[in-house]
Kinemage of the C-alpha trace (Angstrom):
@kinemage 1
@onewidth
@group {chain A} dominant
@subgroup {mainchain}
@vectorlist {calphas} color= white
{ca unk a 1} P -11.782 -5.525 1.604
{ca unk a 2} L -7.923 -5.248 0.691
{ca unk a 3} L -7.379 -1.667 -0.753
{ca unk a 4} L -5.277 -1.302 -3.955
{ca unk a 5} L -2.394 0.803 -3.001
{ca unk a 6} L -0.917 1.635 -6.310
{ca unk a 7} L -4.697 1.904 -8.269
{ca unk a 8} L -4.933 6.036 -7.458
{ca unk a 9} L -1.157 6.855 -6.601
{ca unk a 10} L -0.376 9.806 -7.797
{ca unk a 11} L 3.283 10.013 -6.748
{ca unk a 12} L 6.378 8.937 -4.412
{ca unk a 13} L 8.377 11.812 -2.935
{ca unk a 14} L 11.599 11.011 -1.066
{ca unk a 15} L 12.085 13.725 0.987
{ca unk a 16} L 14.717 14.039 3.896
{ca unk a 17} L 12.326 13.307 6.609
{ca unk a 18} L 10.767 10.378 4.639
{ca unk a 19} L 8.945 9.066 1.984
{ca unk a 20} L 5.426 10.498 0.568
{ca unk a 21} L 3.054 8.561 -1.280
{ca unk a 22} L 0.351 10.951 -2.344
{ca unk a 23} L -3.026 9.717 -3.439
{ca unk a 24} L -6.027 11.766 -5.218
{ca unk a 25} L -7.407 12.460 -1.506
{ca unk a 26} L -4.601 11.193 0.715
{ca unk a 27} L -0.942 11.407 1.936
{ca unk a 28} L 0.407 8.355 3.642
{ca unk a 29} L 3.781 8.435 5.221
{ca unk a 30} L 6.765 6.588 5.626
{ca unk a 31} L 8.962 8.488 8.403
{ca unk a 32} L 12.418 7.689 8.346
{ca unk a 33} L 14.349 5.878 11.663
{ca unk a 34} L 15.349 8.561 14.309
{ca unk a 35} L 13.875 11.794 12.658
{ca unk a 36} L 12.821 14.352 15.157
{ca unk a 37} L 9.911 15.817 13.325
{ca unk a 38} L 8.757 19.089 13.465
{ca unk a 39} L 7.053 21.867 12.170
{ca unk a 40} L 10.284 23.635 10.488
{ca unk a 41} L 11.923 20.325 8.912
{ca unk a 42} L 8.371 19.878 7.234
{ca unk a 43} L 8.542 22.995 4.649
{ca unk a 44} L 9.657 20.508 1.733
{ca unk a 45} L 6.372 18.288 2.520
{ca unk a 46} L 4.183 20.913 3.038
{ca unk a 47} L 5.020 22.670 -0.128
{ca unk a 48} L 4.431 19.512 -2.031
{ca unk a 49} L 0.407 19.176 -0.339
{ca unk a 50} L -0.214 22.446 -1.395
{ca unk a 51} L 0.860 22.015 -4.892
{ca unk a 52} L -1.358 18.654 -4.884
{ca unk a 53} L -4.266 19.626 -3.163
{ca unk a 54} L -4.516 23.833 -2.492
{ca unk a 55} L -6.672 24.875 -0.018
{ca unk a 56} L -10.021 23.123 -1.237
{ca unk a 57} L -9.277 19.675 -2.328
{ca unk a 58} L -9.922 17.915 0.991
{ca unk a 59} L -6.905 15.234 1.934
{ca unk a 60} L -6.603 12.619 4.741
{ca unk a 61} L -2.786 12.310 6.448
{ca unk a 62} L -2.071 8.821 7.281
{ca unk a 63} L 1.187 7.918 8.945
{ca unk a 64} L 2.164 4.806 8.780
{ca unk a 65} L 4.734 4.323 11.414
{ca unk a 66} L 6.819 1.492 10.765
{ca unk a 67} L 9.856 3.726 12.245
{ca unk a 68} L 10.414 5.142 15.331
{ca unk a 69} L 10.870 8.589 15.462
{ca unk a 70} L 10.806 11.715 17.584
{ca unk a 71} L 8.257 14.674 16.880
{ca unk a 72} L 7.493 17.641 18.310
{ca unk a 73} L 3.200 17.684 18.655
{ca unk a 74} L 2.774 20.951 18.647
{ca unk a 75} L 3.852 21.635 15.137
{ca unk a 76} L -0.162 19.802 14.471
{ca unk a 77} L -1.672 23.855 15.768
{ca unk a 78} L 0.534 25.432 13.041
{ca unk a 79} L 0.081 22.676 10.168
{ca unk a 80} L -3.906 22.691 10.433
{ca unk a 81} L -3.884 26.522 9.869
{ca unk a 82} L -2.440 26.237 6.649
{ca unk a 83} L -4.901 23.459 5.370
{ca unk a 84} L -8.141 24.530 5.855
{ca unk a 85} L -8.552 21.300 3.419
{ca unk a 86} L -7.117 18.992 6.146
{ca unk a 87} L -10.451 16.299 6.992
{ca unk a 88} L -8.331 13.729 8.889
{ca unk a 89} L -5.081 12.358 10.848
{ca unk a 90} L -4.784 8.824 10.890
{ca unk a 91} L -1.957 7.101 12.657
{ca unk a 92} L -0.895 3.142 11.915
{ca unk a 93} L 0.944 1.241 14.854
{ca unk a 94} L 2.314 -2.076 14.753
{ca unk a 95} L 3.187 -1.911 19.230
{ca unk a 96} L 1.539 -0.802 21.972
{ca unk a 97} L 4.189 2.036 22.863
{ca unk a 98} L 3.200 3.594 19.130
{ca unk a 99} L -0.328 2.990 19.853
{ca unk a 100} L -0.389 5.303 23.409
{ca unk a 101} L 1.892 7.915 21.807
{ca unk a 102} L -0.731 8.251 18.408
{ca unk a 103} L -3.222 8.431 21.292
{ca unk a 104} L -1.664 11.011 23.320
{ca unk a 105} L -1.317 12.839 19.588
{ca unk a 106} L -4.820 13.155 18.890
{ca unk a 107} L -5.417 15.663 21.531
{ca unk a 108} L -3.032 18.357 19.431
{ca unk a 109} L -5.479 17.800 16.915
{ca unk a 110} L -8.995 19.610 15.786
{ca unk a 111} L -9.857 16.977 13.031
{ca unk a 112} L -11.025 13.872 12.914
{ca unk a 113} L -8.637 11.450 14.421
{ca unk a 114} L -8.220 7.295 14.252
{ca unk a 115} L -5.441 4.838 15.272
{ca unk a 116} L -5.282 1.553 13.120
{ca unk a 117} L -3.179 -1.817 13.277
{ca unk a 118} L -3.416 -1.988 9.400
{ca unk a 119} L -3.251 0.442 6.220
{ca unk a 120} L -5.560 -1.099 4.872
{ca unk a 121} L -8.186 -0.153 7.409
{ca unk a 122} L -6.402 3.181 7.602
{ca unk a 123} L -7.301 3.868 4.089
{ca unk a 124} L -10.799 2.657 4.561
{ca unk a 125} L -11.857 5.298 7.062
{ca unk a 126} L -9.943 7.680 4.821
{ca unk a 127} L -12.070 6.727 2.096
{ca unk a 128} L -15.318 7.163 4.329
{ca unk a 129} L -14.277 10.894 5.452
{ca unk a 130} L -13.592 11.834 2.393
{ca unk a 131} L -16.243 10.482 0.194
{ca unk a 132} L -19.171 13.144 1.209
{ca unk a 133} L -16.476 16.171 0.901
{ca unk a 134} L -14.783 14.678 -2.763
{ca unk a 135} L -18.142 14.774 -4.145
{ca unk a 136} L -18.863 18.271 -3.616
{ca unk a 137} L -15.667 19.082 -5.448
């Protein structure tokens, strides 16, 4: 099943670490080529979640890493605290360097985790998390 990117897309934020597509239940990112990400240089993209989902609309992150960039994995601890709403990280590779450091990743993390070689099946197991928790809302 091929998922229709632009059917729910709420909006495109260009940001200086990146682009932001945010959907009615996710956030899929486009990192930009040799960003060191961290938790400080994320206040512009974490003001922006807030104002689109609060602390009660439940949201997947997908980053879809078709850069390379640096980031700093501990920032994950402090990001999770302020989105109680936060149901899942999921990671896109396209080599097998991305794929070990997305793995090493998931161990700063206390959500539900996947690695995928496609969006498309990215957005899929978004879709699944978030379909028990969207109806409740």
């Amino acid at each position: 099943m091929v998922h229709d990117f632009n059917e729910k897309l709420i909006h495109k934020h260009q940001l200086s670490i990146g682009s932001f597509y945010f959907y009615k239940n996710h956030i899929i990112s486009e990192i930009k080529e040799g960003i060191i990400l961290s938790f400080e240089n994320c206040s512009d993209l974490f003001e922006r979640i807030h104002s689109y989902y609060g602390t009660t609309i439940p949201f997947v992150y997908i980053s879809n890493r078709k850069n390379s960039y640096s980031f700093v994995p501990t920032g994950h601890f402090k990001s999770s605290k302020l989105f109680p709403n936060f149901t899942g990280y999921g990671v896109v590779t396209y080599d097998a360097i991305n794929n070990k450091v997305a793995t090493l990743e998931q161990s700063f993390l206390e959500t539900s985790t996947g690695i995928f070689n496609s969006l498309d099946d990215a957005l899929l197991w978004a879709d699944e998390l978030i379909a028990p928790l969207a109806n409740t809302n």
